[in-house]
C-alpha positions as CSV (number, residue, x, y, z in Angstrom):
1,X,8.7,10.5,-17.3
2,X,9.8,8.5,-20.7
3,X,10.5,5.1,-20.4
4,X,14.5,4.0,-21.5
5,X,14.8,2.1,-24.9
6,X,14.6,-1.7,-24.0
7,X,18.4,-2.3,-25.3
8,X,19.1,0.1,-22.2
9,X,16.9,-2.0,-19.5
10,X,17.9,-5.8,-20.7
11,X,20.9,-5.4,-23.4
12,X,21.3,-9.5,-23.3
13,X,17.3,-10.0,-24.5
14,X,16.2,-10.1,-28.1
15,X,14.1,-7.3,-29.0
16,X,10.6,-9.6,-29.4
17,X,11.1,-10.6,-25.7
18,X,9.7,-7.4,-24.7
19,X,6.2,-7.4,-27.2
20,X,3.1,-9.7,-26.6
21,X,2.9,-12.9,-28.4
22,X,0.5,-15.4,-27.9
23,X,1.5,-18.4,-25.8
24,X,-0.7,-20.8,-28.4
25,X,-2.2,-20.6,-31.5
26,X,-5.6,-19.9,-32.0
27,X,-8.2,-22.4,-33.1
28,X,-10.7,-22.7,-35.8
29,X,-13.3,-22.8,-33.2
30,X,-12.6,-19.6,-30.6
31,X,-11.4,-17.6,-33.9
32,X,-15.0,-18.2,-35.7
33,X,-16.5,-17.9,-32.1
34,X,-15.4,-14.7,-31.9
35,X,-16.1,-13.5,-35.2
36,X,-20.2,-14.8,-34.9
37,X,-21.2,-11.1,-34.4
38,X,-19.5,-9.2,-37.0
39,X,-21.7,-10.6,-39.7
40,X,-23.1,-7.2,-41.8
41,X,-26.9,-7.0,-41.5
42,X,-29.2,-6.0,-44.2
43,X,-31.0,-2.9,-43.8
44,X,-34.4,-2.5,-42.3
45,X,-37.0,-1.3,-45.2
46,X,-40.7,-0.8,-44.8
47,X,-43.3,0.5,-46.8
48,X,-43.8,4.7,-47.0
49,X,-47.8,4.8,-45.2
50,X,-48.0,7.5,-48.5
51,X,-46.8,6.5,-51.8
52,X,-46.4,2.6,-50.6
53,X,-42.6,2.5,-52.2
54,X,-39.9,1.0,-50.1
55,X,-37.5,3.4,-48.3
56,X,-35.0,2.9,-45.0
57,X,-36.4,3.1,-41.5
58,X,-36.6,6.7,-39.7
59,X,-35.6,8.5,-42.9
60,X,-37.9,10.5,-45.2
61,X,-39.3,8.8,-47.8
62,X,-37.0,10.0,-51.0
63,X,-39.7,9.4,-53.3
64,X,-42.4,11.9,-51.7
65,X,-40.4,13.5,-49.1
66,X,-42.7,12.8,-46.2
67,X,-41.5,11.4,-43.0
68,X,-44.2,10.6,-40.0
69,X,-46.7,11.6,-41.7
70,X,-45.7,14.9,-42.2
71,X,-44.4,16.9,-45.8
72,X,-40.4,17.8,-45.1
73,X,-38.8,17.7,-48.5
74,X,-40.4,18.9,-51.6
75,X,-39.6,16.7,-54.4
76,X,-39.0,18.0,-57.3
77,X,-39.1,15.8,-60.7
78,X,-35.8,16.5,-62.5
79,X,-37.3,16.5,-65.7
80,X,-39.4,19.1,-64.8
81,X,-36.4,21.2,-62.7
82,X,-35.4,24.4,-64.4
83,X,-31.6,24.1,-65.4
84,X,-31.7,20.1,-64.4
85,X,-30.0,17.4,-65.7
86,X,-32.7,17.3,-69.2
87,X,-32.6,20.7,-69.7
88,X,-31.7,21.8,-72.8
């Protein structure tokens, strides 16, 4: 069932009677209290165990292509890609 309009229900009360508004206003203190765990974090990066350059934690490395130990993306230099970027 849909609700009637609110001029229908209480024609004699303003139309912001009916929507939530905050009783008080809210301090420096609860707003920042509040907000202490919505600072962004820095992402984790560790060393790859096989070419020792820094890459994301539980990605494959994008320098070698190796993730756990094991080979699962081939790089490929683009200099040395046929119809790549330095291609003539």
């Amino acid at each position: 069932m849909v609700d009637p309009p609110l001029a229908v229900i209480a024609p004699s009360l303003p139309l912001h009677a009916a929507m939530a508004v905050p009783k008080k206003r809210t301090s420096k203190q609860r707003r920042n209290t509040r907000r202490a765990h919505d600072a962004v974090t820095p992402p984790t990066l560790i060393d790859c165990k096989r070419c020792h350059d820094v890459h994301r934690q539980h990605r494959v490395c994008p320098t070698c292509g190796t993730y756990a130990g094991r080979e699962i993306l081939e790089v490929v230099d683009p200099a040395e890609a046929v119809g790549g970027p330095l291609a003539p």
